[in-house]
C-alpha positions as CSV (number, residue, x, y, z in Angstrom):
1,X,1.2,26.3,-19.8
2,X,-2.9,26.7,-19.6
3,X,-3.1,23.7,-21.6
4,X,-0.8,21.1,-18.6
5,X,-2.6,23.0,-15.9
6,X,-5.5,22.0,-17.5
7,X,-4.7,18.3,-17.8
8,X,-3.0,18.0,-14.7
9,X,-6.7,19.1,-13.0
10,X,-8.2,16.9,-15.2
11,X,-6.1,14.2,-14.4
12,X,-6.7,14.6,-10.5
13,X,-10.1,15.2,-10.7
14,X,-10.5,12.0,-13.2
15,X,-9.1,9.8,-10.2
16,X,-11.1,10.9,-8.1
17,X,-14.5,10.3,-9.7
18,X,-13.8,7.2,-10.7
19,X,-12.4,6.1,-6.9
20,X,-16.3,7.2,-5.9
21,X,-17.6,5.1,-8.4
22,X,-15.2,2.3,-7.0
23,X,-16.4,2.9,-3.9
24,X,-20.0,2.3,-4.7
25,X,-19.6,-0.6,-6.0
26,X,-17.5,-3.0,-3.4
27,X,-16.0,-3.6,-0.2
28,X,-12.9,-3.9,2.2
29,X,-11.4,-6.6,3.4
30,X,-8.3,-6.7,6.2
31,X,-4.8,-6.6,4.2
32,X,-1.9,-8.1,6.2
33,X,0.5,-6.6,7.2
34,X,-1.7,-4.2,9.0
35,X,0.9,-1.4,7.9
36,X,0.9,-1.8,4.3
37,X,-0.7,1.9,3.2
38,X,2.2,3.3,5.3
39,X,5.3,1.3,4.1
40,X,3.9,-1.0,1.5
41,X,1.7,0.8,-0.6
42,X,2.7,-1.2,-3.7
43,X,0.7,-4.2,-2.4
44,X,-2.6,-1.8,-2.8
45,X,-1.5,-0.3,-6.0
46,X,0.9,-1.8,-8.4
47,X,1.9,1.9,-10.3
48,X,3.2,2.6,-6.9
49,X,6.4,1.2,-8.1
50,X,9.2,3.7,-9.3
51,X,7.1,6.5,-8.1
52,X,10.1,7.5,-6.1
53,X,13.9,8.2,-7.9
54,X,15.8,5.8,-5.9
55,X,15.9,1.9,-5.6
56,X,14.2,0.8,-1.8
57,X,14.2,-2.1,-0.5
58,X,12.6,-3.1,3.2
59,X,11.0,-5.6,5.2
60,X,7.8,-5.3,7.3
61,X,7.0,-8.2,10.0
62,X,4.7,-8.3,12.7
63,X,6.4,-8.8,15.8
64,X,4.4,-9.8,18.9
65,X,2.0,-12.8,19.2
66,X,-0.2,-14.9,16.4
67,X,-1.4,-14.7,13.9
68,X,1.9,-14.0,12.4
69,X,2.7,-11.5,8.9
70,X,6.3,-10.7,6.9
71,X,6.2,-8.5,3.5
72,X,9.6,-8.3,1.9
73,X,9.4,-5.1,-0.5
74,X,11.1,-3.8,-3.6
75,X,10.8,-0.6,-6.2
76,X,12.3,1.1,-8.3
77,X,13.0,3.5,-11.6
78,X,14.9,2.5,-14.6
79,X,17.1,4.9,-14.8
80,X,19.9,6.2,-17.5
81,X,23.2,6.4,-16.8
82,X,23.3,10.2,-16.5
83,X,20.0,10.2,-14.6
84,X,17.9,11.4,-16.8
85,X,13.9,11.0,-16.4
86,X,12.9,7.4,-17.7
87,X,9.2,6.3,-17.8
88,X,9.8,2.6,-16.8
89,X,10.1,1.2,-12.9
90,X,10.1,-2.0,-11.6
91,X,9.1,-3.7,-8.4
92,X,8.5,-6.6,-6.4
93,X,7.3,-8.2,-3.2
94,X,7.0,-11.6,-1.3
95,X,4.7,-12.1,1.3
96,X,3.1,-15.0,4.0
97,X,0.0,-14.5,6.3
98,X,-0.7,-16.7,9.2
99,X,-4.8,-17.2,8.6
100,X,-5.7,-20.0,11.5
101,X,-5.3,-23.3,10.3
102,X,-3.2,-22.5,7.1
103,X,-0.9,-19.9,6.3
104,X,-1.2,-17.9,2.2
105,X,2.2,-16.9,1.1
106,X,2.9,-15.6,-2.3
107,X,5.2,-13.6,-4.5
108,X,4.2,-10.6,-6.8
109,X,6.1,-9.0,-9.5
110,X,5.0,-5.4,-10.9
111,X,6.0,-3.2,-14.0
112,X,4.8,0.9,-14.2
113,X,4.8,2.9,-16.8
114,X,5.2,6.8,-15.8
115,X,4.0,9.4,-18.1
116,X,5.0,13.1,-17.5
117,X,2.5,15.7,-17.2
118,X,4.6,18.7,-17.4
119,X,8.9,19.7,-18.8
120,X,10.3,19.6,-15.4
121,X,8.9,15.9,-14.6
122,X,7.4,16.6,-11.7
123,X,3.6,15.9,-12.5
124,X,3.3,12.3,-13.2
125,X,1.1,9.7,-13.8
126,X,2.0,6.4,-13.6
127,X,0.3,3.0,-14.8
128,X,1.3,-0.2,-13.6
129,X,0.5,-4.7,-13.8
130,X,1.3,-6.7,-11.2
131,X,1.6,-10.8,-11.7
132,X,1.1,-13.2,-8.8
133,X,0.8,-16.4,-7.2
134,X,-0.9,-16.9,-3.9
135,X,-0.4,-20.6,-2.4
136,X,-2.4,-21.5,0.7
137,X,-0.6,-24.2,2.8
138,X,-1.6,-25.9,5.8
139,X,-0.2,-24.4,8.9
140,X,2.1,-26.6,10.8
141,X,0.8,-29.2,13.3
142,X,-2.8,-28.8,11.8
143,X,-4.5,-31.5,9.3
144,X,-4.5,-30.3,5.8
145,X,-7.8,-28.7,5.0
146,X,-10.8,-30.0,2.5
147,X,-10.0,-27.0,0.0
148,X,-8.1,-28.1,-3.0
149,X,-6.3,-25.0,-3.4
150,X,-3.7,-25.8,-0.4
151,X,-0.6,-26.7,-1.4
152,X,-1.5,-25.5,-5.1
153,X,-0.8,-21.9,-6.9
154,X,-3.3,-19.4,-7.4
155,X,-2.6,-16.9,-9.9
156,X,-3.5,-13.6,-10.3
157,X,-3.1,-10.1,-11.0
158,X,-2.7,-6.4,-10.2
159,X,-4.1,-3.4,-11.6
160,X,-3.6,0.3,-10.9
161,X,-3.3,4.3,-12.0
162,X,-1.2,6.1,-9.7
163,X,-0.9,10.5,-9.7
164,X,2.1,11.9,-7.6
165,X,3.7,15.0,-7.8
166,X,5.3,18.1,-4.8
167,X,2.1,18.3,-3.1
168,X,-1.1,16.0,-3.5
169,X,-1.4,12.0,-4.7
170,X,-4.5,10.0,-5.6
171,X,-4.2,6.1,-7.1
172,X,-7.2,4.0,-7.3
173,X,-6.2,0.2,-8.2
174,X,-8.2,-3.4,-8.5
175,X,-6.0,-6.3,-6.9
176,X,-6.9,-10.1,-6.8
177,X,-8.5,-8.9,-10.6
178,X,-9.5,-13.0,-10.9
179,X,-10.3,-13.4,-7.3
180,X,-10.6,-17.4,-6.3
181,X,-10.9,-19.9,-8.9
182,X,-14.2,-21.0,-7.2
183,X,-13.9,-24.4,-7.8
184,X,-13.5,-27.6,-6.0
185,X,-15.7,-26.9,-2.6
186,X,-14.1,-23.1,-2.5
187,X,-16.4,-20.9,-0.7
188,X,-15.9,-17.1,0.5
189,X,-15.6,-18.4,3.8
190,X,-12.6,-20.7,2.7
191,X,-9.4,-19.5,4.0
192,X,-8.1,-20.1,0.8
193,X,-10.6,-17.3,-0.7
194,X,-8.8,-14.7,-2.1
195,X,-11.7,-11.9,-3.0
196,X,-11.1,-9.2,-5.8
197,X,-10.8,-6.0,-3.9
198,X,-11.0,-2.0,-5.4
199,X,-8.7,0.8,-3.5
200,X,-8.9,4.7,-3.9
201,X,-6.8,6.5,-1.7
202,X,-5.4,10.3,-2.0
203,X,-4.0,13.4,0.0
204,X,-2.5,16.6,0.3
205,X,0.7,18.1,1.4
206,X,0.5,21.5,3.6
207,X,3.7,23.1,4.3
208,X,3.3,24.7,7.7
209,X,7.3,25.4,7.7
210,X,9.9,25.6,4.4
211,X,12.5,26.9,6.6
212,X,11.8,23.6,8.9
213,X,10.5,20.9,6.8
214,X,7.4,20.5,8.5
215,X,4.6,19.7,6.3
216,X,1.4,18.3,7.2
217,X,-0.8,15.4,5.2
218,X,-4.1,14.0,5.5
219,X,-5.1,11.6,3.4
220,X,-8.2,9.1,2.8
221,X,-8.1,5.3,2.0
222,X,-10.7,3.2,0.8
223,X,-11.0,-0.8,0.3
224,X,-13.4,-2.6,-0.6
225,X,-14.8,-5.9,-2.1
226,X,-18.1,-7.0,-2.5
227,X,-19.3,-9.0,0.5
228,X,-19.7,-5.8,2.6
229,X,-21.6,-3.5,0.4
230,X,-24.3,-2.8,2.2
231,X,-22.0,-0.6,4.9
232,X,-19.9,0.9,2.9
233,X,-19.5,4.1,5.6
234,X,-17.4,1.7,8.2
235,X,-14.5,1.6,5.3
236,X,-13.8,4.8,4.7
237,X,-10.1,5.5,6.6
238,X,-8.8,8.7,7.2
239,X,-4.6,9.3,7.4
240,X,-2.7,12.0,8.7
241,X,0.6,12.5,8.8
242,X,3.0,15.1,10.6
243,X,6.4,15.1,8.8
244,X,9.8,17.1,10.7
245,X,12.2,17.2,8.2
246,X,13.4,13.4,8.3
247,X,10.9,11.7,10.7
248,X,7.1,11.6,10.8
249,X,4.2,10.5,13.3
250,X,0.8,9.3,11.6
251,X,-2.5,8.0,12.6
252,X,-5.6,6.5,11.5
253,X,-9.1,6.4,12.1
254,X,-10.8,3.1,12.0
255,X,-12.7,3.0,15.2
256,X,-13.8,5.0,18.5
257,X,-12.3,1.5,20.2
258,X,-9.1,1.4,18.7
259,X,-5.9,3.9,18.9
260,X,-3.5,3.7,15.5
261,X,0.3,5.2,15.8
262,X,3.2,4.9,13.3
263,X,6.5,6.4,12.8
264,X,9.2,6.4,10.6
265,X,13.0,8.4,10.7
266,X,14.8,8.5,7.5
267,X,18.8,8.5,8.0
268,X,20.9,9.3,5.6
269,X,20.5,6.0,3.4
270,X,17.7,3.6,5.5
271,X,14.6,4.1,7.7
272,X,12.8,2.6,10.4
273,X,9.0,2.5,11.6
274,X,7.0,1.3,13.9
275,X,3.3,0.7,14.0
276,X,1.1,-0.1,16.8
277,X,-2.8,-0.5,16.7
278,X,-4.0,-1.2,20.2
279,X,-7.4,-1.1,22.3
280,X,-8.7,2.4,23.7
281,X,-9.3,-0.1,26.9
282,X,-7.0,-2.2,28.2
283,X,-4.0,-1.5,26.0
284,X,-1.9,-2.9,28.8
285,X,-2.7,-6.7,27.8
286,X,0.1,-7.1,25.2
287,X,-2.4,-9.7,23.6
288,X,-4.2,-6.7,22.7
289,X,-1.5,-4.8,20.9
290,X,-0.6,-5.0,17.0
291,X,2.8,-4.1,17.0
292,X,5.1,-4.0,13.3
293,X,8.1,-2.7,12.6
294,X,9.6,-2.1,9.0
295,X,13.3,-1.6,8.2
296,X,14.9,-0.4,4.6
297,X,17.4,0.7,2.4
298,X,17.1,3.9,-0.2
299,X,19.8,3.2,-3.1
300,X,20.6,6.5,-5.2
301,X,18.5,8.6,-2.8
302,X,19.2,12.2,-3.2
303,X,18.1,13.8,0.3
304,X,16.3,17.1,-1.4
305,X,14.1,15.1,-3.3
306,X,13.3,12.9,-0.6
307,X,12.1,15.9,1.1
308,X,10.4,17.0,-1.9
309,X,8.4,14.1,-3.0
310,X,8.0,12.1,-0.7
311,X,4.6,10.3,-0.2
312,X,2.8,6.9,0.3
């Protein structure tokens, strides 16, 4: 028993060393949707995937004005036939940004590896891959650009270590490990640039209420790339979360000038959120307000562990 304790500590503290070292060394750049550490965390960490018992499935779209954003998402554990703990999951996403004069869609595909840190398989750390193309293509109506990247496929890949278990998580993750092949008249400032980034992100679980299922959870996430290393203070975001049994409400902390709100309800076998970031002043102006929404479907979700495990 001393000995798991001690490697689960290990573990934990482990990630979280070596997400400060990340964080010295790179930058953040924005990730589209705007929403994707709440619903989408497997586009900032590729072990994400089968971190949860049950196959989901959702869709996260920007809905009001340009530029314009979709993420289709999907993970899940290989399980046995009598549901016994496996260490393999799969998952999946497709993707396409509006940038300004082009639009970069792509498609990733990720594979985890989950390793048990205790008998009851509830401790876990998982390592995962991700494979992916990135295409730029000219937007609609516009003149196809100089860089010889539009219209052609960009590949790449994901890395990432990923800790969950009843009560805290930490990941840290590289994606975009080539970055652009810098070739051709590609510069940074090409929107066809597609720069390497580093994430570390972790949080805790306080149960205020067992009887209620309320639980309270901040949490900290870091991005970051190299162009922006000389202020690497403006990057770090703080999460918290107030769950009531099958709903939550969350915000952020990015800026003094901007307000950050997000919710999700959990019925018996799909889920809704919403996300809005808005202006501290005139939040009225609907030009102003980044509003997404994101609608799923659990497979094989058993309700008690949902209120168990759940996490990002």
């Amino acid at each position: 028993m001393m000995h798991r304790e001690f490697l689960l500590r290990g573990t934990v503290t482990g990630l979280v060393l070596f997400g400060l070292y990340t964080f010295a060394l790179a930058q953040q750049v924005p990730s589209k949707p705007l929403s994707n550490p709440v619903y989408t965390p497997i586009v900032l960490n590729p072990a994400y995937a089968g971190s949860k018992d049950y196959t989901q499935f959702s869709l996260t779209s920007k809905v009001l004005k340009s530029p314009d954003s979709q993420l289709l998402n999907f993970h899940r554990r290989l399980t046995k036939k009598n549901g016994s703990f496996t260490p393999f999951g799969l998952g999946a996403y497709a993707f396409r940004d509006q940038l300004g004069d082009s639009w970069n869609a792509g498609l990733a595909v990720a594979g985890t590896y989950h390793i048990s840190l205790d008998r009851a398989n509830v401790h876990i750390l998982s390592l995962g891959a991700a494979l992916k193309g990135i295409m730029n293509l000219p937007a609609t109506g516009t003149e196809a650009g100089t860089d010889s990247l539009s219209n052609q496929l960009n590949p790449n890949m994901d890395l990432g270590i990923f800790y969950y278990g009843p009560t805290a998580f930490a990941g840290i993750s590289t994606t975009s490990l080539l970055g652009t092949w810098m070739k051709d008249g590609i510069t940074e400032n090409s929107e066809a640039h597609v720069p390497r980034e580093y994430h570390f992100y972790g949080g805790y679980k306080f149960v205020l209420s067992r009887k209620s299922a309320v639980v309270l959870e901040p949490s900290l996430l870091i991005s970051l790339n190299d162009s922006t290393l000389s202020q690497p203070h403006r990057h770090l975001v703080p999460y918290l979360k107030l769950y009531l049994q099958n709903f939550y409400i969350g915000s952020y902390f990015k800026s003094v000038d901007q307000v950050a709100l997000f919710f999700q309800y959990q019925f018996p076998r799909f889920f809704a959120g919403v996300f809005l970031e808005f202006p501290r002043v005139g939040f009225l102006n609907d030009e102003n307000i980044i509003f997404e929404i994101s609608l799923g479907v659990n497979l094989g979700q058993d309700k008690q562990t949902f209120l168990q495990y759940r996490h990002w």
